[in-house]
C-alpha positions as CSV (number, residue, x, y, z in Angstrom):
1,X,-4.5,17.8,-3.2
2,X,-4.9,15.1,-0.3
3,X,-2.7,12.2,0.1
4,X,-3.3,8.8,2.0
5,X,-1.4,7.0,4.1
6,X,-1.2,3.0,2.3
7,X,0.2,-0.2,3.8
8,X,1.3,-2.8,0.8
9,X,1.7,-6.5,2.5
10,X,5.4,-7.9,1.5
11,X,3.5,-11.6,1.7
12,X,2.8,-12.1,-1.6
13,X,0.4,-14.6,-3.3
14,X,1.3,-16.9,-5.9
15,X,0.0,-14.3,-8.8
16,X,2.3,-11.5,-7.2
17,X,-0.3,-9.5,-6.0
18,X,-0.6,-8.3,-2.5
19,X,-3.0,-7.1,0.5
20,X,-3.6,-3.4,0.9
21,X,-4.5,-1.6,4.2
22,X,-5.3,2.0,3.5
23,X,-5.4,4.9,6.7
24,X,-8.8,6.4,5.9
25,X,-9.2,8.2,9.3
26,X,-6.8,10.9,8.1
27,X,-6.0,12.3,5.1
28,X,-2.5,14.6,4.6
29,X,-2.2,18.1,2.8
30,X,1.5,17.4,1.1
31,X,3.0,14.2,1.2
32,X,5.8,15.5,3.8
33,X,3.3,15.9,6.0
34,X,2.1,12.3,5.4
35,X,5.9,11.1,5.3
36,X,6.4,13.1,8.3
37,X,3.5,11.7,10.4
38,X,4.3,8.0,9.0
39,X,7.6,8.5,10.3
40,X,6.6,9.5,13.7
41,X,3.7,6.7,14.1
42,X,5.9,4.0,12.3
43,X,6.4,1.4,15.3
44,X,2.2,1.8,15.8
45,X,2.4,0.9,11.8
46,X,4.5,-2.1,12.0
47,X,2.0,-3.6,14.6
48,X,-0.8,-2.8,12.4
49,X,0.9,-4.6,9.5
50,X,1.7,-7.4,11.4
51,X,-1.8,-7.6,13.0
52,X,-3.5,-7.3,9.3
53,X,-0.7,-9.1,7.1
54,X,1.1,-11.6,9.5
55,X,3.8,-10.0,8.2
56,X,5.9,-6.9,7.1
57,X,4.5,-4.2,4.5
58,X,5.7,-1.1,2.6
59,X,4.4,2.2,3.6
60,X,3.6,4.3,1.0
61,X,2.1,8.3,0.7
62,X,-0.3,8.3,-1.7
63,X,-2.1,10.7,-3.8
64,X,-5.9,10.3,-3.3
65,X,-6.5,10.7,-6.9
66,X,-3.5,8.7,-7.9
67,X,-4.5,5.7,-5.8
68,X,-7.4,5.4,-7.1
69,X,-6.2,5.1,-10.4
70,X,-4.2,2.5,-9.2
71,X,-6.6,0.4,-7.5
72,X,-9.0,0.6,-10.7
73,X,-6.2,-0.8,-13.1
74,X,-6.4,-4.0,-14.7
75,X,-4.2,-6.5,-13.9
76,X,-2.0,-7.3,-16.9
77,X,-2.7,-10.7,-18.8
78,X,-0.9,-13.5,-17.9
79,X,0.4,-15.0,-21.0
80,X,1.5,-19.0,-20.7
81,X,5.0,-20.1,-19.8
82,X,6.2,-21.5,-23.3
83,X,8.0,-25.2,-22.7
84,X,10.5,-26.1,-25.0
């Protein structure tokens, strides 16, 4: 299994979605690894997120499969605010 190294901007838009930056240059065999290395590199990744968010972000190990699930889903229906 490979794992990915994900940035999720804390700036949020209006809908409550957010920016992703995903580390494609490498990928990780176990999701220590990736923790590990994220770990190690993590002022470099606070310059990147600030650089491509203006902002903060999570950091988040992904599995490659997994997050592409996740990118592929549907965002859920909005219904309308009822006003009473």
């Amino acid at each position: 299994m490979k794992w990915i190294l994900v940035l999720i901007s804390m700036n949020l838009y209006a809908d409550g979605s957010a920016d992703h930056f995903v580390f494609t240059n490498t990928m990780y065999h176990s999701v220590e690894e990736c923790q590990a290395i994220a770990q190690i590199n993590m002022k470099n990744i606070e310059d990147i997120a600030i650089r491509e968010f203006n902002g903060p972000a999570k950091v988040y190990c992904f599995r490659e499969d997994n997050f592409i699930k996740y990118m592929n889903q549907k965002p859920p229906e909005k219904t309308p605010k009822v006003q009473l």
